[in-house]
C-alpha positions as CSV (number, residue, x, y, z in Angstrom):
1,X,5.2,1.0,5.3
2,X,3.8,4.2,4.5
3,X,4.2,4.3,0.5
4,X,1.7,7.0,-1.0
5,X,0.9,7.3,-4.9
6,X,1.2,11.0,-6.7
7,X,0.5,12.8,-9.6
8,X,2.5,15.5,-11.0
9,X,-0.2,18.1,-12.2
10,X,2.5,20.1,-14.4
11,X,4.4,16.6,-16.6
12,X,1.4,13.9,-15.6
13,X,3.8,11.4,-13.8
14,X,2.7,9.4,-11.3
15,X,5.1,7.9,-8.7
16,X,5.5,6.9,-5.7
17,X,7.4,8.4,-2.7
18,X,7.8,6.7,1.3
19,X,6.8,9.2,4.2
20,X,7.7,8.5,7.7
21,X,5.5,10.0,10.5
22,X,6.9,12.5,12.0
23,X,9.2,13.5,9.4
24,X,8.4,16.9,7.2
25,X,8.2,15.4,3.8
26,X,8.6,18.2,0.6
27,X,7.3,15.5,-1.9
28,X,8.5,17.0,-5.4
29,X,8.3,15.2,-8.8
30,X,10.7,12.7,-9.6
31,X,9.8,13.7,-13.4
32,X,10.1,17.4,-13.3
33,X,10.6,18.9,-9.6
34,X,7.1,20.2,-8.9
35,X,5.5,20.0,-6.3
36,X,2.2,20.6,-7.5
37,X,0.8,17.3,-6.9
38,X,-2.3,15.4,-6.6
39,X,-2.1,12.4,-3.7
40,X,-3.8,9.8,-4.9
41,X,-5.9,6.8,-3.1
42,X,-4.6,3.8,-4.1
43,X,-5.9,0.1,-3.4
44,X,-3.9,-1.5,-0.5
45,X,-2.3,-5.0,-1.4
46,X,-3.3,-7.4,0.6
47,X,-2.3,-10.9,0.8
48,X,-4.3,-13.9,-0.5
49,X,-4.9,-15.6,3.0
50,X,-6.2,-12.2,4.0
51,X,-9.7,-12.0,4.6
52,X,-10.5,-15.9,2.6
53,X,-12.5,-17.8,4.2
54,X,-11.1,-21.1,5.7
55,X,-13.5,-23.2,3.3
56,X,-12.5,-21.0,0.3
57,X,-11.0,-24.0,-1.7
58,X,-13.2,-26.6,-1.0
59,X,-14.7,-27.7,-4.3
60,X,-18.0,-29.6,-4.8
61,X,-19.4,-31.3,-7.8
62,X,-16.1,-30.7,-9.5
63,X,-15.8,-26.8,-9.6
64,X,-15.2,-24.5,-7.3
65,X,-17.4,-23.3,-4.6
66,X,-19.3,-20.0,-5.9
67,X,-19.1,-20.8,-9.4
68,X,-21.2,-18.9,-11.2
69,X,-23.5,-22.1,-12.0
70,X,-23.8,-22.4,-7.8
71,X,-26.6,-21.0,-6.4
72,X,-26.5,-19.7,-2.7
73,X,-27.3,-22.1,-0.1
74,X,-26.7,-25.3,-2.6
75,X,-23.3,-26.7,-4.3
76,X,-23.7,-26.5,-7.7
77,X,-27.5,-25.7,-8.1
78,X,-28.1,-28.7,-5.9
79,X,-30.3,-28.6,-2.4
80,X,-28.0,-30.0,0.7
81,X,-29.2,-33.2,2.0
């Protein structure tokens, strides 16, 4: 869905508003009515099996893998045999 973020640049609110392509869209403040506003870049959501590895939760030595007490290329500070 097409959700984008605003900032009203005469009361401060931000909100958000849907836009449909293809649709003329007067986006005005749900605050105050302006339509001075800022469009803001927001961070998309994206779910947690999105983009994680397939070995994400595979743990060794006890902790996770990537702890911060693993070093790259060994599990848990320890050379693979």
């Amino acid at each position: 869905m097409p959700i984008f973020e605003y900032k009203c640049s005469n009361c401060g609110k931000t909100f958000e508003t849907l836009e449909l392509p293809g649709q003329e869209n007067n986006v005005k403040c749900t605050n105050c009515g302006s339509d001075d506003l800022k469009k803001l870049i927001s961070a998309p959501f994206l779910p947690s099996s999105v983009g994680k590895p397939a070995n994400d939760e595979i743990r060794c030595c006890g902790s996770t893998a990537g702890a911060k007490d693993c070093t790259p290329g060994s599990c848990c500070g320890q050379q693979p045999e």
